[in-house]
MILUM-718340 format. One line per field, with one value per residue (C-alpha): residue in one letter; chain; y, z, x. Coordinates in steps of 0.5 Angstrom, whole numbers, always signed. Example, Ala and Ser with C-alpha at 12.3 -4.5 7.8 and 13.67 -1.06 7.14 Angstrom:
2
rest = [a s] .
kette = [A A] .
y = [-9 -2] .
z = [+16 +14] .
x = [+25 +27] .
END
This chain:
281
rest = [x x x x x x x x x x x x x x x x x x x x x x x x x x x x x x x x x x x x x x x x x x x x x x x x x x x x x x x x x x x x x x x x x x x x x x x x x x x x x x x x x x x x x x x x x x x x x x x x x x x x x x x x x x x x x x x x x x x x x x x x x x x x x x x x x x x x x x x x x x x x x x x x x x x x x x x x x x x x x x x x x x x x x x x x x x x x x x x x x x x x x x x x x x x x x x x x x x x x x x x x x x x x x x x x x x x x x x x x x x x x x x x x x x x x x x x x x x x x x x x x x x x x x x x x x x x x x x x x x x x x x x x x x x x x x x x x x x x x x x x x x] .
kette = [A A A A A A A A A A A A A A A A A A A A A A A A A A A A A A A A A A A A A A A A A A A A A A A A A A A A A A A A A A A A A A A A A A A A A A A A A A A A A A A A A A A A A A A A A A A A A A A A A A A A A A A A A A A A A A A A A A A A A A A A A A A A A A A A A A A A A A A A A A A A A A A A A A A A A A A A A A A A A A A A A A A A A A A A A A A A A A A A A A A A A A A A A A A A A A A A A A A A A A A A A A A A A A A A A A A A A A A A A A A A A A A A A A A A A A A A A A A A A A A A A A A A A A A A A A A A A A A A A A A A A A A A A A A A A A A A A A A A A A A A A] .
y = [-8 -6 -3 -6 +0 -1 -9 -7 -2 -9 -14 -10 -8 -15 -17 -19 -14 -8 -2 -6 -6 +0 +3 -1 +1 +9 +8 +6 +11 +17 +14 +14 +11 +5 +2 +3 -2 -7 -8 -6 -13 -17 -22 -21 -27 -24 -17 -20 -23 -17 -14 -20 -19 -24 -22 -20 -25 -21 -21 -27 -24 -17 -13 -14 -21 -20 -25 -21 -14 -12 -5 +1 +0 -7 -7 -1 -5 -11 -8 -4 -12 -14 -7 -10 -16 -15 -9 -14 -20 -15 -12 -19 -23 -18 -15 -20 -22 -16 -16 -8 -6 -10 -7 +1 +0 -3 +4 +9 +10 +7 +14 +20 +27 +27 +33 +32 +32 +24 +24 +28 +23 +17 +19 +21 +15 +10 +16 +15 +7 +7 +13 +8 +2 +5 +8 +1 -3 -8 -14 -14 -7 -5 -9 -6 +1 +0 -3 +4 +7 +4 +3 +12 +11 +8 +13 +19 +21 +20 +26 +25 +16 +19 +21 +16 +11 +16 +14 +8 +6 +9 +6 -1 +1 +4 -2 -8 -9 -13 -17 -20 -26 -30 -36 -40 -41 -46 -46 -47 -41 -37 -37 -35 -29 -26 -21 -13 -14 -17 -12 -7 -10 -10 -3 -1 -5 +0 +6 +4 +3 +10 +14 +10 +11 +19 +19 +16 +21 +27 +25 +24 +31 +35 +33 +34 +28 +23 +20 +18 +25 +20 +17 +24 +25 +19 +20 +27 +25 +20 +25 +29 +25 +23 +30 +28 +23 +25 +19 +16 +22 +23 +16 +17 +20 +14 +8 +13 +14 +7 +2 +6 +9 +5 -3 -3 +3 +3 -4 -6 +0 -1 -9 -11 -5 -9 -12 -7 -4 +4 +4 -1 +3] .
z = [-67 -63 -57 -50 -51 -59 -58 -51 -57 -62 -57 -54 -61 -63 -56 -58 -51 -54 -52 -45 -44 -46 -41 -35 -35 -36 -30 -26 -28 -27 -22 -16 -11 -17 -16 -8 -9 -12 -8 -2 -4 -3 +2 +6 +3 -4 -2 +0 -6 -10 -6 -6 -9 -11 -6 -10 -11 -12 -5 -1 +6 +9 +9 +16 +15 +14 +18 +17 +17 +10 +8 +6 -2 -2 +1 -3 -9 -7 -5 -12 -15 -11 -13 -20 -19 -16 -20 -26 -22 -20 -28 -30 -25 -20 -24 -27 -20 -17 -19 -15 -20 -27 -24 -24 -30 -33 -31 -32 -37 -37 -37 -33 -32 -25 -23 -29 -31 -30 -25 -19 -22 -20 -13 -13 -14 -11 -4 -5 -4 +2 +5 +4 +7 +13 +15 +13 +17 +12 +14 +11 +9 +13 +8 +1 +4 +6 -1 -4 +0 -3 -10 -9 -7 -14 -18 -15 -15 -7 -6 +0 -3 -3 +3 +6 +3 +6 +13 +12 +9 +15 +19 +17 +17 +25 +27 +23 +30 +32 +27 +29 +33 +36 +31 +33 +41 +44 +47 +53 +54 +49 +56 +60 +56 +61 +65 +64 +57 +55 +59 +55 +49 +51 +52 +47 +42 +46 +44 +37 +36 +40 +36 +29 +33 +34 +27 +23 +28 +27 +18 +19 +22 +18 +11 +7 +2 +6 +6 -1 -3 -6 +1 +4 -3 -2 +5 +5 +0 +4 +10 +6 +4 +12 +14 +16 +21 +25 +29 +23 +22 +28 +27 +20 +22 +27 +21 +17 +22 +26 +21 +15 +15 +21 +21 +13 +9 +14 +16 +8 +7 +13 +14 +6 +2 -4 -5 -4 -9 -7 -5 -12 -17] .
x = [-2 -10 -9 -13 -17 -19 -19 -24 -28 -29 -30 -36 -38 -39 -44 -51 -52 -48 -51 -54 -47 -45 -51 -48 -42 -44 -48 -42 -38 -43 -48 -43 -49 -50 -43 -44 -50 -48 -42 -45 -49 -43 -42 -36 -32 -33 -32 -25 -24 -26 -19 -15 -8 -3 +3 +10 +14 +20 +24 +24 +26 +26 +32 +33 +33 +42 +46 +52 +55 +54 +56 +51 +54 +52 +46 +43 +45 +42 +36 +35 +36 +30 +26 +27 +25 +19 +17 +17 +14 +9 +7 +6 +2 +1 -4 -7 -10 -12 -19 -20 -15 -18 -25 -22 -18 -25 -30 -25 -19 -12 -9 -13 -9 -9 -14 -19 -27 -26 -20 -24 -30 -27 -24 -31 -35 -30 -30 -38 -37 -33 -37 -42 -39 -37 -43 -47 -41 -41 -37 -30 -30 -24 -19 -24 -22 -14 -15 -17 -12 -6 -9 -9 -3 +0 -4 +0 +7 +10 +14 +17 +21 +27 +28 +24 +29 +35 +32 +31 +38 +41 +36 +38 +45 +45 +43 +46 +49 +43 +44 +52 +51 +56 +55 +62 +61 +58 +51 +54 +59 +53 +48 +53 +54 +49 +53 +54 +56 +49 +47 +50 +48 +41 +41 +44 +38 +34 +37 +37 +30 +28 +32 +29 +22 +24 +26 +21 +16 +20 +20 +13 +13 +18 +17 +11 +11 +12 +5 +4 -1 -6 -7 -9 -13 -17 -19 -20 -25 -28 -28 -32 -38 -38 -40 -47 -44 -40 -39 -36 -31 -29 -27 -24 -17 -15 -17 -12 -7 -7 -10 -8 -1 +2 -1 +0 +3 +9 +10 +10 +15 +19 +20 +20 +21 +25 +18 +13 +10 +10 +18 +19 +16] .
END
């Protein structure tokens, strides 16, 4: 049985148009400029559907989503069901429908050794188009690039998932409290539950989410690993290719910060671990 890579090689052989062909997909490969433009040339509808992904299907409701004390046994067992389940989803119609990844696996290899000739020429070319887009102000340029951010994220191995989960299992397990309702009461006498105890009850919410709030800065702050390495590679290259406006750099460390690791990366790990991708592989 051929691989992709030797069906791709008698599929192309075969064209009418071969070394046209051939010639246009070594320019986007070696010219980072030559991608940059045409993508630029997208309208902000295409350029959407270039990034959108059809969501995992693996999980049906977060994690926290529990209306019942559940014991941290369980609920880890539980959510490593969920992981598999969704990676596996993932594999088979996940990818089928990520066209940013299809387009990545079209210009460069399958398999690339992280730090080679053809690893940092694909960092490089795809850093050149964000740069671009950024400085340009392309409409729906923001998702394209949250995109690549996540898509580095993958090709990396994240050093730091094991301790993330540590927190977040703990996390979820300090603060299963929040979940347990009085179900069996009435209405009546449930509203008129608004007296120290709720008062304490509240306050005790309050302090749950500050220490998971410390936790999680005080994670970011100590732990080397625990923003995906291949994020930081990403955009540390886009920085670089931003050095001639300095407007746009200054601004590069918020978009990764505030648009990046904590409206997208954090938010997916931390309210749907079981389905996303970086906590499922």
């Amino acid at each position: 049985m051929e691989s992709p890579d030797e069906e791709l090689s008698h599929f192309l052989a075969e064209l009418p148009l071969r070394d046209i062909v051939l010639e246009f997909l070594s320019d986007l490969r070696t010219k980072p400029d030559f991608l940059a433009d045409r993508i630029l040339a997208l309208t902000q509808k295409e350029l959407g559907l270039l990034t959108a992904c059809q969501a995992l299907t693996g999980a049906k409701s977060s994690v926290f989503e529990r209306s019942e004390p559940v014991k941290a046994s369980e609920l880890y067992r539980r959510r490593l069901q969920h992981m598999s389940s969704a990676s596996l989803d993932g594999m088979q119609t996940g990818q089928t429908q990520d066209v940013l990844s299809i387009l990545m696996r079209s210009i460069y290899p399958t398999h690339i050794v992280p730090g080679s000739a053809e690893d940092c020429r694909r960092t490089n070319t795809f850093a050149t188009v964000c740069a671009r887009l950024i400085t340009q102000q392309k409409a729906g340029s923001d998702t394209f690039i949250l995109s690549l951010l996540d898509a580095w994220s993958g090709l990396r191995h994240w050093t730091g998932k094991q301790r993330f989960e540590m927190y977040l299992m703990e996390t979820i397990q300090e603060g299963i409290f929040i979940l347990e309702k009085p179900d069996k009461q009435s209405f009546r006498v449930r509203t008129q539950l608004v007296d120290v105890q709720g008062e304490n009850d509240q306050a005790a919410v309050e302090r749950f989410y500050e220490r998971a709030v410390r936790g999680l800065l005080a994670l970011l702050d100590d732990q080397p690993g625990i923003i995906p390495p291949g994020a930081l590679e990403m955009g540390h290259a886009i920085a670089r290719k931003l050095v001639e406006s300095p407007k746009h750099l200054n601004g590069m460390p918020y978009f990764m910060t505030a648009r990046w690791l904590f409206s997208t990366f954090l938010l997916d790990a931390m309210t749907y671990p079981e389905a996303c991708k970086f906590c499922a592989t």
